[in-house]
C-alpha positions as CSV (number, residue, x, y, z in Angstrom):
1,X,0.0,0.0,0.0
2,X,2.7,2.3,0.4
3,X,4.4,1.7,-2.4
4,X,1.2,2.9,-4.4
5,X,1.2,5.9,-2.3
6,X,4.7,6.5,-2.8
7,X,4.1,6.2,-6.7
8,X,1.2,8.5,-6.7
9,X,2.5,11.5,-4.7
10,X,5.9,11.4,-6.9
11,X,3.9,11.9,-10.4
12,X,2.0,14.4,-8.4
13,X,5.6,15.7,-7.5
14,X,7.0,15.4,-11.2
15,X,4.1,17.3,-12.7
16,X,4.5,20.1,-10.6
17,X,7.9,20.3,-11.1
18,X,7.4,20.7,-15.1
19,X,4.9,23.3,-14.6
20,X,6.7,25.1,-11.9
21,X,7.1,28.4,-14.9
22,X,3.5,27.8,-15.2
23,X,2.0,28.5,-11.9
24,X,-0.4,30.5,-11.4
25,X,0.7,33.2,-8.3
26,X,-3.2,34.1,-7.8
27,X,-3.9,30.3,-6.9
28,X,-4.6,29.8,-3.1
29,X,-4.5,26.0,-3.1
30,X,-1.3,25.5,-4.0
31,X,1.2,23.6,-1.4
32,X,0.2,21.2,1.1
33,X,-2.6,21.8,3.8
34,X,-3.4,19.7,6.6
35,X,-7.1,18.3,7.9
36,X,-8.0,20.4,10.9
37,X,-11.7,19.6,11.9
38,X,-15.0,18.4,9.6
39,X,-18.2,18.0,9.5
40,X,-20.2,15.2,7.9
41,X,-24.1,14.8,7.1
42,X,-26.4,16.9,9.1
43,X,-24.0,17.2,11.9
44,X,-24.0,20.7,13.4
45,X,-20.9,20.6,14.7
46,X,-17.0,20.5,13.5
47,X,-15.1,17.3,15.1
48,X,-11.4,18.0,15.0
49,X,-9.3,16.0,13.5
50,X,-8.0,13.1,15.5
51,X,-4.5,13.4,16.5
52,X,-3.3,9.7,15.5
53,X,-4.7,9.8,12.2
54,X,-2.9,12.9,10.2
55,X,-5.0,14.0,6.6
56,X,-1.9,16.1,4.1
57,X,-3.7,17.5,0.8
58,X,-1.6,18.2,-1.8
59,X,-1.9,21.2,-4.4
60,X,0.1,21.7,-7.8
61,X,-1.7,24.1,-10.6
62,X,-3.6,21.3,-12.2
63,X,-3.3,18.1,-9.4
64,X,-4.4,17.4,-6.1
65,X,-3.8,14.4,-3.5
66,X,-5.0,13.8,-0.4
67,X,-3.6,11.0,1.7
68,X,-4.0,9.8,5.1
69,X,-1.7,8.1,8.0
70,X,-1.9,6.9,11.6
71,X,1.2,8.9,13.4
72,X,2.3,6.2,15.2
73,X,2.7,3.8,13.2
74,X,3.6,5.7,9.9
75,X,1.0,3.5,8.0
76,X,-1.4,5.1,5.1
77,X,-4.5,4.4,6.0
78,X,-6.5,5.6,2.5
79,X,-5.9,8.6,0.0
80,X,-6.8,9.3,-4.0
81,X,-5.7,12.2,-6.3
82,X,-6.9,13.4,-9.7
83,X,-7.4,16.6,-11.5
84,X,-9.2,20.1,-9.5
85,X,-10.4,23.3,-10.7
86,X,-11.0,26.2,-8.5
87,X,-13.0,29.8,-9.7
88,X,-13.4,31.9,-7.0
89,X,-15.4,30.0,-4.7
90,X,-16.2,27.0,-6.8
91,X,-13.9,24.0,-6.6
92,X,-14.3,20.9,-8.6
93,X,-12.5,17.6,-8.1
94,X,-12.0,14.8,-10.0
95,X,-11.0,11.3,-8.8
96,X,-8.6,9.8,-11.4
97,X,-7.1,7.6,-9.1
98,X,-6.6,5.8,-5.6
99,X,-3.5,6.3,-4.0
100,X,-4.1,3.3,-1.6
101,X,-7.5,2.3,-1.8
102,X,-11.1,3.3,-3.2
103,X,-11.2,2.5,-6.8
104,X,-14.8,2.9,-7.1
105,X,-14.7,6.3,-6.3
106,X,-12.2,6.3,-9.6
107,X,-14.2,8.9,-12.1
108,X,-16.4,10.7,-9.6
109,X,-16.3,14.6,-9.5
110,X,-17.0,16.1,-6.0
111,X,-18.0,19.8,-6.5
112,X,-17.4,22.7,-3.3
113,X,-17.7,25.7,-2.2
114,X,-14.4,26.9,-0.8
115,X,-13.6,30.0,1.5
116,X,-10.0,31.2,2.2
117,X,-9.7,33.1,5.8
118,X,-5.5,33.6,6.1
119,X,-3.8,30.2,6.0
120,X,-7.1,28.2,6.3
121,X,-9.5,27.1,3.7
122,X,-12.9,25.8,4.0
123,X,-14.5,23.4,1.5
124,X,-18.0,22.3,1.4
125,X,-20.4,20.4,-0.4
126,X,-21.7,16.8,-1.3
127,X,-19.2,14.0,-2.8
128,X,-20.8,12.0,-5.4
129,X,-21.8,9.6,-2.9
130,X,-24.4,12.3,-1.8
131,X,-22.7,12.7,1.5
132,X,-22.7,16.2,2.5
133,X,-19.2,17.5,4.2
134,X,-17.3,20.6,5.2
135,X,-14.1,20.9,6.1
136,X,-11.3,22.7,7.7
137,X,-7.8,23.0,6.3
138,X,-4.8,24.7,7.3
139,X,-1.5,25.8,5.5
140,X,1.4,23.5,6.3
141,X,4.3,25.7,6.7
């Protein structure tokens, strides 16, 4: 399994490095961000993020991943990657691939609402599943 994620974040890692003249300054996403605290269904509530399970996202101008690990043992747990727009507050995602499992989400696009507020970022919205979720991310520096 970690091999696979290995394989996935380095061709994230490689595109971004041939479109490094190509970045768009104006994007917010780009870098990596880190799970703070979500919100799933009809829960009114944020539940922060458990502190032995660590969620990284990902951003280069055209990619994403997202991949998460238990901090103790260093294992990924689950994670997928794909293809994102973002227009002011509208972000679209689309699954092109597991990173460790989930291949039936393979093909699905998950569309958000996003809000920037300093080095955080809010999405929200319903994955294709229908599930509705916001979440909390902030800026790894």
């Amino acid at each position: 399994m970690i091999k696979s994620l290995i394989a996935a974040v380095a061709v994230i890692a490689s595109g971004a490095a041939w479109n490094v003249a190509g970045q768009d300054a104006n994007n917010p996403l780009l870098g990596t961000w880190e799970l703070v605290k979500s919100r799933v269904g009809e829960a009114k509530d944020y539940t922060d993020a458990p502190k032995q399970r660590r969620e990284l996202a990902l951003y280069t101008p055209t990619y994403f991943v997202v991949v998460n690990y238990d901090t103790t043992t260093k294992k990924a747990g689950a994670g997928l990657g794909g293809r994102y727009t973002v227009a002011g507050e509208d972000y679209r995602e689309i699954i092109e691939f597991p990173a460790v499992r989930g291949k039936a989400l393979t093909g699905n696009t998950n569309i958000f609402k996003v809000r920037f507020e300093g080095d955080r970022f809010t999405k929200t919205g319903t994955l294709s599943s229908g599930r509705e979720i916001s979440e909390v991310w902030q800026k790894v520096k």
